[in-house]
C-alpha positions as YAML, in Angstrom:
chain: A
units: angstrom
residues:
- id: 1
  name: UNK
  ca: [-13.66, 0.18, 13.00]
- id: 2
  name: UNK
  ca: [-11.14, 1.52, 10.81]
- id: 3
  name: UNK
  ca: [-12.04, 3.10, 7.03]
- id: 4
  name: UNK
  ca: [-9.64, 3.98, 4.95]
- id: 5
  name: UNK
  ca: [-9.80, 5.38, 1.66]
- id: 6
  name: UNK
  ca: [-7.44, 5.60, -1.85]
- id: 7
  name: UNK
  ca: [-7.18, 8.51, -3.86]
- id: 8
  name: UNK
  ca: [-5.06, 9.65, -6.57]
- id: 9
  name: UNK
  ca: [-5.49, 7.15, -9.22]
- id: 10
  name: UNK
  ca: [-6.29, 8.01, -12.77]
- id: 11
  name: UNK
  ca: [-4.67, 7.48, -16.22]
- id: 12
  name: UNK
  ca: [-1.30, 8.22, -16.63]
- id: 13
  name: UNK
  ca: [1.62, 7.90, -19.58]
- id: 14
  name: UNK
  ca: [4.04, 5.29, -19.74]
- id: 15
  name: UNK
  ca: [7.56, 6.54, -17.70]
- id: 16
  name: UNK
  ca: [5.46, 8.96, -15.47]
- id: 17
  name: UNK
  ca: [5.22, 9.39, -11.92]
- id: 18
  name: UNK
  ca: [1.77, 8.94, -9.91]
- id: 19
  name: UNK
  ca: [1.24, 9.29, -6.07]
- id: 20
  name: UNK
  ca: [-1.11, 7.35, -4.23]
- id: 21
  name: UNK
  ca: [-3.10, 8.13, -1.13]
- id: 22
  name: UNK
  ca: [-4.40, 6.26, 1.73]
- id: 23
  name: UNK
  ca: [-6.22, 8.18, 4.90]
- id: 24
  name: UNK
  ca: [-7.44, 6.63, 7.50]
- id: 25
  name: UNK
  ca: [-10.35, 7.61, 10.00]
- id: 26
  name: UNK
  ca: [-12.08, 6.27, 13.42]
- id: 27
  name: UNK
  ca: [-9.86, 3.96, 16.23]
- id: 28
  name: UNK
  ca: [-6.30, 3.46, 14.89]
- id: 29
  name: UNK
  ca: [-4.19, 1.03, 17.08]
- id: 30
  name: UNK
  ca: [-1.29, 2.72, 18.44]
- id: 31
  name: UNK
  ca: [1.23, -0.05, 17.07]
- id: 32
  name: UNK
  ca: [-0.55, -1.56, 13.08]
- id: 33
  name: UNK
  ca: [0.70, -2.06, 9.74]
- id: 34
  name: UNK
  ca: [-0.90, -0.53, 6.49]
- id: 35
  name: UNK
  ca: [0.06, -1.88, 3.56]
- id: 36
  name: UNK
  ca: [-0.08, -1.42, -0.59]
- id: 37
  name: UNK
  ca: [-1.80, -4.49, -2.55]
- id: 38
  name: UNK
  ca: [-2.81, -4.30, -6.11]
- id: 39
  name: UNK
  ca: [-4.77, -7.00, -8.09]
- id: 40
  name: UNK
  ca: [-4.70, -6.61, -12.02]
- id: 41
  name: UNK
  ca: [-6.87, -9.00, -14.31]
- id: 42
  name: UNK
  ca: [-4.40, -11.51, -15.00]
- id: 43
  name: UNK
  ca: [-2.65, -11.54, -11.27]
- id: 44
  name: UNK
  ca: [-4.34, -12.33, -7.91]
- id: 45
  name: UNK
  ca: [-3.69, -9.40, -5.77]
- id: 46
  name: UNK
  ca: [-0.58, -9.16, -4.39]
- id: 47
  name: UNK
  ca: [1.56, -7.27, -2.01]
- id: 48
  name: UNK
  ca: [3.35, -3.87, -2.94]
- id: 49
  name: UNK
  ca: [4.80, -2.41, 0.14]
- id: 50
  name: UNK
  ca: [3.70, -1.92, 3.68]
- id: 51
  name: UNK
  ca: [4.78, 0.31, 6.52]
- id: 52
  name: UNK
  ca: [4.81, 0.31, 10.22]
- id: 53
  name: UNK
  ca: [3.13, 2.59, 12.72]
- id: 54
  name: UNK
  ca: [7.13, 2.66, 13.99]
- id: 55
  name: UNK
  ca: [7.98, 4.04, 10.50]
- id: 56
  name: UNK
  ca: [10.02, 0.54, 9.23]
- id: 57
  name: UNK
  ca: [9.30, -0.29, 5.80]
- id: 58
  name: UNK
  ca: [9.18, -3.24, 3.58]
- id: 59
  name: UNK
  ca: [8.87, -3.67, -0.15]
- id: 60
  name: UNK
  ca: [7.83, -6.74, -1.95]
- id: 61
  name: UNK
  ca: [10.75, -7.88, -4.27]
- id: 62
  name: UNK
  ca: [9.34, -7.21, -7.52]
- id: 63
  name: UNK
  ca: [8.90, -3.49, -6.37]
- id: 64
  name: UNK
  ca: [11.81, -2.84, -4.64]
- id: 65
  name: UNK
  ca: [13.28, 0.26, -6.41]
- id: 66
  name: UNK
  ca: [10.20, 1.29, -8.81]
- id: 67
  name: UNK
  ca: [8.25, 2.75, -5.54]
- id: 68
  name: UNK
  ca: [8.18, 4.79, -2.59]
- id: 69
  name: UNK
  ca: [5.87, 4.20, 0.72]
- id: 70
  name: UNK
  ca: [5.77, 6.75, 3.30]
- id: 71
  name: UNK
  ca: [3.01, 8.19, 6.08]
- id: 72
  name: UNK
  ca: [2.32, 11.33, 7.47]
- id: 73
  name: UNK
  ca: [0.81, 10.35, 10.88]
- id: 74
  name: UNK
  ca: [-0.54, 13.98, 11.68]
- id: 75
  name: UNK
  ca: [-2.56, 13.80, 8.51]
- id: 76
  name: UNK
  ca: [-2.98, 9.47, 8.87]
- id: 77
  name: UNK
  ca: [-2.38, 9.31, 5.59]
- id: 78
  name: UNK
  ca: [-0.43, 6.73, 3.99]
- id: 79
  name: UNK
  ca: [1.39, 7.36, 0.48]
- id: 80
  name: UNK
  ca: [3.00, 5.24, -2.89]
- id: 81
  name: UNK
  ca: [5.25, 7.43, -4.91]
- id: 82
  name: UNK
  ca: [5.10, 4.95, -8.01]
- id: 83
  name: UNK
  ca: [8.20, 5.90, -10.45]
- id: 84
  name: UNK
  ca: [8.65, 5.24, -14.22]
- id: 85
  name: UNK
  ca: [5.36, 3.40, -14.21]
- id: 86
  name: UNK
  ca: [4.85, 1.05, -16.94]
- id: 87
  name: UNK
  ca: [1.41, -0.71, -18.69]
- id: 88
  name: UNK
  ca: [1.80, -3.61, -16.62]
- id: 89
  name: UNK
  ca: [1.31, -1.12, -13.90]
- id: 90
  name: UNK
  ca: [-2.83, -0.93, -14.93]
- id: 91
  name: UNK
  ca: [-3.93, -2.20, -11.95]
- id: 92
  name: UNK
  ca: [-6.69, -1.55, -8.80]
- id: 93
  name: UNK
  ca: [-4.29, -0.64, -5.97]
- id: 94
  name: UNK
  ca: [-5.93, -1.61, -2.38]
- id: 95
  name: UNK
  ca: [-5.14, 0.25, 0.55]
- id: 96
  name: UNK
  ca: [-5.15, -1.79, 3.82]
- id: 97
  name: UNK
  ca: [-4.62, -2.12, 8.02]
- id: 98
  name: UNK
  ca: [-3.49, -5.08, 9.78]
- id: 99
  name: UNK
  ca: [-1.60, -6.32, 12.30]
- id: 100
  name: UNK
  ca: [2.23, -6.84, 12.67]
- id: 101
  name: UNK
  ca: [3.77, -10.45, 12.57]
- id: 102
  name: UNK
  ca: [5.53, -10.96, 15.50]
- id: 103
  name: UNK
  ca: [8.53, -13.90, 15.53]
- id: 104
  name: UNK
  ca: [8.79, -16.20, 18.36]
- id: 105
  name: UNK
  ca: [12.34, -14.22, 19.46]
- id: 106
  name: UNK
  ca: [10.23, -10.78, 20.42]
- id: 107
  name: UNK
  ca: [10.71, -8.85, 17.10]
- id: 108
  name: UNK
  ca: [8.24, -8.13, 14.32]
- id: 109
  name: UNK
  ca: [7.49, -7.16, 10.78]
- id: 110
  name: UNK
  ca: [4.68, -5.93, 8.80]
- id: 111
  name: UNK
  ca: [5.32, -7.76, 5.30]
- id: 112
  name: UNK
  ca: [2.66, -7.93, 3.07]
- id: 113
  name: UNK
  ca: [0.77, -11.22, 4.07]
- id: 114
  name: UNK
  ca: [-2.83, -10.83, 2.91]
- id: 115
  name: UNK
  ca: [-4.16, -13.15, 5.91]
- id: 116
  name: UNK
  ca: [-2.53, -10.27, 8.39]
- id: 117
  name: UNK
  ca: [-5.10, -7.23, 6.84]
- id: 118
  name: UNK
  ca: [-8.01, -6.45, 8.87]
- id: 119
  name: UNK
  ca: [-9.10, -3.75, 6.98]
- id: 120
  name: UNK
  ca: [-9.51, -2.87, 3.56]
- id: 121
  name: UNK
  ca: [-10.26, 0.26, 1.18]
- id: 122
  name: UNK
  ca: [-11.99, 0.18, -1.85]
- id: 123
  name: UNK
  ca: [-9.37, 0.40, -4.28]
- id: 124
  name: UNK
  ca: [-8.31, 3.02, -6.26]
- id: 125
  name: UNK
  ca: [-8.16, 2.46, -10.16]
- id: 126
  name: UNK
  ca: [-4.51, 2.90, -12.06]
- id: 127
  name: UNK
  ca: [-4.27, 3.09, -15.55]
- id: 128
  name: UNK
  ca: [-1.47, 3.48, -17.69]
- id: 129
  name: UNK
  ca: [-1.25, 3.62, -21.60]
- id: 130
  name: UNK
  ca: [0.19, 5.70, -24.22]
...
């Protein structure tokens, strides 16, 4: 099976930058998504961004502009540069591995549909206060 595992979380200020982690170890499909979720207290967790094993990205509309996701496939690690970050930021961001959703035409997207991860990482705790 897959394991992945988050690092870089911590406390930061309000209007700093943070940079997540993801890396992955043991079978990797060749073609997968991995994806960004984060669940706060008052939220169910949601998606953040995910990116494909072909290097196409997507970004859930309430974080389009405010992060970055990007992978360095030598290293299988999976990043989230996370800009300007605010309180409402304090979350536990999820790393995760699942499978592309394919339309009926022959294309395909990763998106961030929970029911699509196979694989999950422990979380990795974000805090940010002043």
């Amino acid at each position: 099976q897959v394991q992945l595992e988050e690092s870089g979380g911590g406390s930061v200020q309000p209007g700093e930058s943070l940079r997540l982690s993801c890396t992955a170890s043991g079978y990797t499909a060749r073609s997968y998504c991995m994806y960004w979720f984060r669940q706060s207290p008052w939220k169910e967790r949601e998606g953040v961004a995910s990116i494909d094993s072909d290097g196409s990205i997507f970004y859930a509309d309430s974080w389009k502009g405010r992060v970055i996701i990007s992978q360095d496939g030598a290293k299988k690690t999976m990043y989230l540069q996370m800009f300007s970050v605010k309180p409402k930021d304090t979350a536990m961001y999820f790393c995760a591995a699942g499978t592309r959703i394919y339309y009926s035409s022959g294309g395909y997207y990763c998106g961030t549909h929970i029911d699509d991860v196979q694989y999950w990482g422990k979380g990795t705790l974000v805090t940010i206060s002043s």
